[in-house]
LOTORLUM-117351 format. One record per residue (C-alpha): x, y, z. Coordinates in steps of 0.001 Angstrom, whole numbers, padded with zeros to 6 digits, always signed. Example, Ala and Ser with C-alpha at 12.3 -4.5 7.8 and 13.67 -1.06 7.14 Angstrom:
residues 2
+012300-004500+007800 +013670-001060+007140 
***
This chain:
residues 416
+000000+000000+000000 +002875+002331+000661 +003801+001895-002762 +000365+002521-004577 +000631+005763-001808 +004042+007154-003215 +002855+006350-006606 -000794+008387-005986 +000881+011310-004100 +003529+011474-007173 +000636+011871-010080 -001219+014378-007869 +001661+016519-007542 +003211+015884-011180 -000847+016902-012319 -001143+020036-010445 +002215+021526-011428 +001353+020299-015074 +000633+023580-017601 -002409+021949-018994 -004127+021657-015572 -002817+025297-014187 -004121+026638-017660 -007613+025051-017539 -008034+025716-013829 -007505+028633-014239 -009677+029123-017367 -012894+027411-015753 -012454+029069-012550 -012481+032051-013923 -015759+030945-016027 -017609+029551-013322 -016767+033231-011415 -017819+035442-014342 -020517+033258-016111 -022896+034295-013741 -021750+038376-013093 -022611+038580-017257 -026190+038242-016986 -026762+040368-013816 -024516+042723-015394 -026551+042751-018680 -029672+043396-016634 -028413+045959-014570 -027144+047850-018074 -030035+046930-019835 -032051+049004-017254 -030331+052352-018009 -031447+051501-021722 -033731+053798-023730 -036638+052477-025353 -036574+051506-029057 -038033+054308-030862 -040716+053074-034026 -041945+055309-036330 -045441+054036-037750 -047179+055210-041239 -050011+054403-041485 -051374+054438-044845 -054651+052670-044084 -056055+054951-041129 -057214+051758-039563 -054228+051387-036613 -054222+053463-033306 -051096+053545-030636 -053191+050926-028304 -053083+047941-030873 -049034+048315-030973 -048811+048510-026582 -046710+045302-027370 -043950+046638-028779 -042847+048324-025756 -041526+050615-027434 -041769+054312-027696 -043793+055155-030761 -044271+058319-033406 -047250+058358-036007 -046081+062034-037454 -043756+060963-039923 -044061+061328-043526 -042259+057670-045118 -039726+059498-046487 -038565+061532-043742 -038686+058073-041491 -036321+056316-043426 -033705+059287-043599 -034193+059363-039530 -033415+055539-039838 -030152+054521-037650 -030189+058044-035889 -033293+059263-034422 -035495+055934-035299 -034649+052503-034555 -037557+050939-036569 -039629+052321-039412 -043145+050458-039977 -044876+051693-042934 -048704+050089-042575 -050608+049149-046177 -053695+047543-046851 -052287+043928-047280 -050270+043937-044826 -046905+045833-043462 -043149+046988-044454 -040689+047012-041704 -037091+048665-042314 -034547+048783-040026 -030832+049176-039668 -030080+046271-037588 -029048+042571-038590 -029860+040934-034904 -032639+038824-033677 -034341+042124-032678 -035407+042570-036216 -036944+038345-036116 -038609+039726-032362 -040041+042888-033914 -041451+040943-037063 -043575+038117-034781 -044983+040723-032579 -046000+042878-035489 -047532+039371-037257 -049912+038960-034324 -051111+042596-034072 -051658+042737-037603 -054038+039237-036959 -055603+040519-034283 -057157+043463-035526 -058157+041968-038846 -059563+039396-036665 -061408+041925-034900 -062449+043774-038180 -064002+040507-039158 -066001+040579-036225 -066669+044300-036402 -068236+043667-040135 -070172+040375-039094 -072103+042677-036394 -070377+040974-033152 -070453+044310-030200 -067273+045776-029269 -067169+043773-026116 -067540+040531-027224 -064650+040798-029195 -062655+042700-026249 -063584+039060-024148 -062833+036818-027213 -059098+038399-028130 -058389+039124-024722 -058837+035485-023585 -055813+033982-021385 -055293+030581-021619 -054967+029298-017191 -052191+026669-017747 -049978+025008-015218 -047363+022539-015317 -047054+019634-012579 -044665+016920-012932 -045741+014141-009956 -041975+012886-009702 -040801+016226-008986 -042082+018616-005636 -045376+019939-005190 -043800+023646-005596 -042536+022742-009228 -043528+024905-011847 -042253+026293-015266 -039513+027662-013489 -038310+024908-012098 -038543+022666-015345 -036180+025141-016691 -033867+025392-014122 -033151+021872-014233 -032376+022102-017666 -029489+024796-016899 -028524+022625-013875 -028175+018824-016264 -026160+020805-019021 -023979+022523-016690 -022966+019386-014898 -022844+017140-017692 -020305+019855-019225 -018294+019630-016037 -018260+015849-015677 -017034+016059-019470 -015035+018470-019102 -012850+016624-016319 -013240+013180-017981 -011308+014780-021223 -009188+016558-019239 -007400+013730-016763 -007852+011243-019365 -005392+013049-021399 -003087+013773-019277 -002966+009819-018200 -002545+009220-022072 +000386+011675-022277 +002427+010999-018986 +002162+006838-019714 +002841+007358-023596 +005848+009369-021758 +007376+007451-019661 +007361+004566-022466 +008991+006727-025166 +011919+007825-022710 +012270+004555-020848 +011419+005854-017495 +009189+003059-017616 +011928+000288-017290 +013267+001592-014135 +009309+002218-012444 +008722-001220-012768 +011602-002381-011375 +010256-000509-008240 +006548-001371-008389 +004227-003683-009535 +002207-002951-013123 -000604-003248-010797 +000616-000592-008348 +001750+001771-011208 -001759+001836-012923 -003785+002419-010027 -002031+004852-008288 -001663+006845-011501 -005400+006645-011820 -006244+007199-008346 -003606+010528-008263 -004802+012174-011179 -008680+011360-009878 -007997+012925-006644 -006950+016273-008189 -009732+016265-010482 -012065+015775-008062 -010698+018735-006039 -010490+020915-008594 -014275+019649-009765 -015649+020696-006489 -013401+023776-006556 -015377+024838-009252 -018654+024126-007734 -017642+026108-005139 -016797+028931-007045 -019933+029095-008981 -022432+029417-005956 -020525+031640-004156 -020713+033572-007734 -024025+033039-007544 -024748+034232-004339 -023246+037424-004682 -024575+038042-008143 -028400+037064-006277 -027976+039809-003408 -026761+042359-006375 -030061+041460-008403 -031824+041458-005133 -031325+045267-004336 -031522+046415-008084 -035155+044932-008064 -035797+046384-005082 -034649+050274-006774 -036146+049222-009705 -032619+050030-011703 -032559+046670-013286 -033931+045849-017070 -037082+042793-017119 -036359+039781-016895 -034304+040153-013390 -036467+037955-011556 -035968+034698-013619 -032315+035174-013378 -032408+035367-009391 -034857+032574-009437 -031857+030469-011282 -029128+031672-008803 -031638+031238-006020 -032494+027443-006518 -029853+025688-004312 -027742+022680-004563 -029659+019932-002701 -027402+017602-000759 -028707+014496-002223 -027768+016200-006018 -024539+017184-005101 -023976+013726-004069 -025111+011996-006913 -022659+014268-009197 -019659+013273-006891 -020785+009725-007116 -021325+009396-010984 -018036+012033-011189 -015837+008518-009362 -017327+005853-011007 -017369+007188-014363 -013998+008859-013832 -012285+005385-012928 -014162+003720-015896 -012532+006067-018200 -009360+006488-016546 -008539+002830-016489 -009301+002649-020038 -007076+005548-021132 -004002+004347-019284 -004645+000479-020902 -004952+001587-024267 -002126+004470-023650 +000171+001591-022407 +000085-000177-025905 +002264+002327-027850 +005259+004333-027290 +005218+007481-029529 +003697+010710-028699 +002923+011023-032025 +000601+007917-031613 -001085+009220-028088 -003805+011122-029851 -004844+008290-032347 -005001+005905-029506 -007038+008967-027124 -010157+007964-030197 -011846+005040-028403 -012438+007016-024896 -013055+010557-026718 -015869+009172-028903 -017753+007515-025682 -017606+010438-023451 -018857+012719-026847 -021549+010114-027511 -022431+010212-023530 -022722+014208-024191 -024222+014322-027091 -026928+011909-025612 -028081+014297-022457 -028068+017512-024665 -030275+015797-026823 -032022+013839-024198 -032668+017273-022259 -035744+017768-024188 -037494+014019-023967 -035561+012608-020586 -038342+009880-020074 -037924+008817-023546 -036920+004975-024136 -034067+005514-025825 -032619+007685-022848 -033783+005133-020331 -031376+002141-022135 -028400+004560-023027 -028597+005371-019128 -028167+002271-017965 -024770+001662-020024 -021875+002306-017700 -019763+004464-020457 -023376+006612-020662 -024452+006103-017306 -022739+009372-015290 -023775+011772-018071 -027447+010198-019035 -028898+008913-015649 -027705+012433-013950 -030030+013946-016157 -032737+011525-015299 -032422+012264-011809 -032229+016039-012621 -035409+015832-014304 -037550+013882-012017 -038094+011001-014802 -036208+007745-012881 -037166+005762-010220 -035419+004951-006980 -034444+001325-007744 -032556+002639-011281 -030331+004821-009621 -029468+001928-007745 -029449-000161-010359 -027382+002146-012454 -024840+002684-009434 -023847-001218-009167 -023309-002007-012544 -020976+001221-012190 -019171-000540-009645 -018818-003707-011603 -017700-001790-014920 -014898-000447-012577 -013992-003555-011473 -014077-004952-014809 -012330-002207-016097 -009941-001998-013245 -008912-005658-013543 -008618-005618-018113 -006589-002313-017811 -004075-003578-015099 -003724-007037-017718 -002966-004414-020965 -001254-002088-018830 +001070-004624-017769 +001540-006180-021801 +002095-002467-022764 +004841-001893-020560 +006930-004970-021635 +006353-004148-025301 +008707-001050-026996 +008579+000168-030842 +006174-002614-032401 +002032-001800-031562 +000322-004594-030102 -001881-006652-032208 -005222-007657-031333 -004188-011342-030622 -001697-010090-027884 -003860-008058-026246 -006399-011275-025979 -003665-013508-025055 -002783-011127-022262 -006046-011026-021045 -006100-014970-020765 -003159-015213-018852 
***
């Protein structure tokens, strides 16, 4: 054990001083500090904002300021068209020139405002020939005040999740899966790489030859997994910590802008997002799925790393791990929208899926107890499995300089 120790305490250090690590620690601290200051500080600049100023000719006489209210915007029927489009860019930020089949909008601007602007108009422009039709069939005034003015009393409740849950909530979870799927990616990419390059390493400049004169294959393997897991881990809930204490300072600065009223719309669902909490029993489920799925991997990189002894051959043999942990990804971004579907259900249950897919399960309210379960001892048995094939190619890789490994050796030295 005091061997594996020396061996786990080595890889931590070797890690941490490593310029990859300092770089990226550095980079997703930094992220997880400022990712949520830009939205609080958008909202706190976005309420010193003018209104968007919309000229409207109407060429129909038909239109009065009250049908455009949606716009939110601050709004000028005195313009001849011409004069509106020289004011274009300058004093006007939209012109909207109102004919009888329809509208003409012009603007200066190339962003989604213009796409915003155009849908709003499009349901104005229905609603009051709507209400024209009504007008001409003899329908009263008020009737068709009741009949366009009709809100739709929806609610959503999800019976796996609390009796609180809401909208809000559905969408919070969805920030909550992607950002921890990205972090549990992020940090399986990360120390699997550096495994590949520091064993691909030590075989290309024989520093191998002399470790395993020292140590055991067995020891050398584990406690190089084990070290580099360690600081991931750390700097994984380094991160976490980071981000909510970002977030709480961020929610008491959104907090007293409400309360002046200095703060653009939208404020409150951005508090509600920094306001939702880490729940125990979620943070330990990430750690969980973080270990398992982290040894699965890690084991595998340093097997298949063990197998050649060029640099030059590290990323080509990185392919097999990289495409699982994309394919894991890939499958809970796509799986945010339809987390009870079938397809989700099987893909979390496979232990190269599992700490992505069934996190998002859990996140969304769509698994049962028993799965998790389920889920969490086949992890253990993948590790094991994984654990026990790695050590077996580790230990062929180590013997075997300048020739790859063919598929029958690798077979052979998993039957001996």
């Amino acid at each position: 054990m005091s061997k594996i120790w020396t061996i786990i305490k080595f890889e931590f250090l070797t890690f941490a001083k490593s310029g990859t690590f300092i770089g990226m620690a550095i980079i997703m601290g930094l992220i997880a500090i400022v990712g949520p200051t830009v939205p609080t500080l958008i909202l706190m600049l976005g309420g010193q904002e003018t209104a968007t100023r919309i000229a409207i000719v109407d060429n129909t006489s038909r239109f009065d300021a009250a049908l455009f209210a949606p716009l939110n915007a601050e709004l000028s029927f005195d313009w001849s068209i011409g004069t509106a489009i020289e004011a274009l860019g300058n004093e006007l930020d939209f012109v909207i020139e109102i004919n009888e089949d329809g509208y003409i909008l012009r603007t200066t601007s190339t962003g989604m405002a213009v796409f915003t602007m155009q849908n709003v108009l499009d349901s104005i422009f229905q609603a009051e020939n709507m209400s024209r039709q009504f007008d001409q069939l003899g329908i009263d005034a008020q009737t068709i005040a009741g009949i366009m003015n009709f809100t739709v009393n929806s609610q959503i409740i999800s019976v796996n999740a609390d009796d609180d849950a809401d909208e809000s909530s559905f969408f919070v979870n969805i920030l909550l899966a992607q950002a921890m799927g990205f972090l549990l990616y992020f940090a399986f990419i990360l120390g699997g790489q550096y495994l590949v390059t520091t064993v691909v390493r030590e075989k290309s400049t024989k520093t191998m030859e002399i470790l395993i004169t020292s140590a055991k294959t067995d020891y050398l393997i584990i406690g190089k997994v084990l070290g580099v897991l360690s600081l991931s881990l750390l700097q994984l809930l380094t991160i976490i910590g980071l981000l909510l204490l970002s977030m709480s300072v961020n929610s008491w600065v959104l907090t007293n802008a409400i309360d002046l009223g200095t703060v653009a719309e939208g404020a409150t669902e951005v508090l509600m997002f920094f306001n939702f909490g880490l729940q125990p029993a979620m943070l330990t489920y990430f750690v969980l799925f973080f270990l398992l799925g982290f040894l699965i991997y890690a084991f595998l990189y340093a097997a298949l790393a063990s197998t050649v002894s060029r640099m030059e051959d590290a990323g080509n043999i990185s392919t097999i791990p990289v495409l699982l942990i994309l394919i894991a990804y890939l499958i809970m971004i796509f799986g945010v929208g339809t987390p009870d579907a079938a397809w989700i259900t099987v893909a979390s249950h496979i232990p190269f899926f599992t700490p992505l897919v069934m996190l998002l399960r859990i996140i969304s309210g769509t698994v049962a107890t028993w799965e998790i379960f389920v889920s969490i001892a086949a992890q253990i048995l993948a590790v094991a499995l994984m654990a026990w094939l790695g050590s077996r190619i580790y230990r062929m890789g180590t013997l075997m300089y300048g020739n790859k490994p063919k598929l029958k050796d690798i077979l052979l030295a998993l039957t001996n």
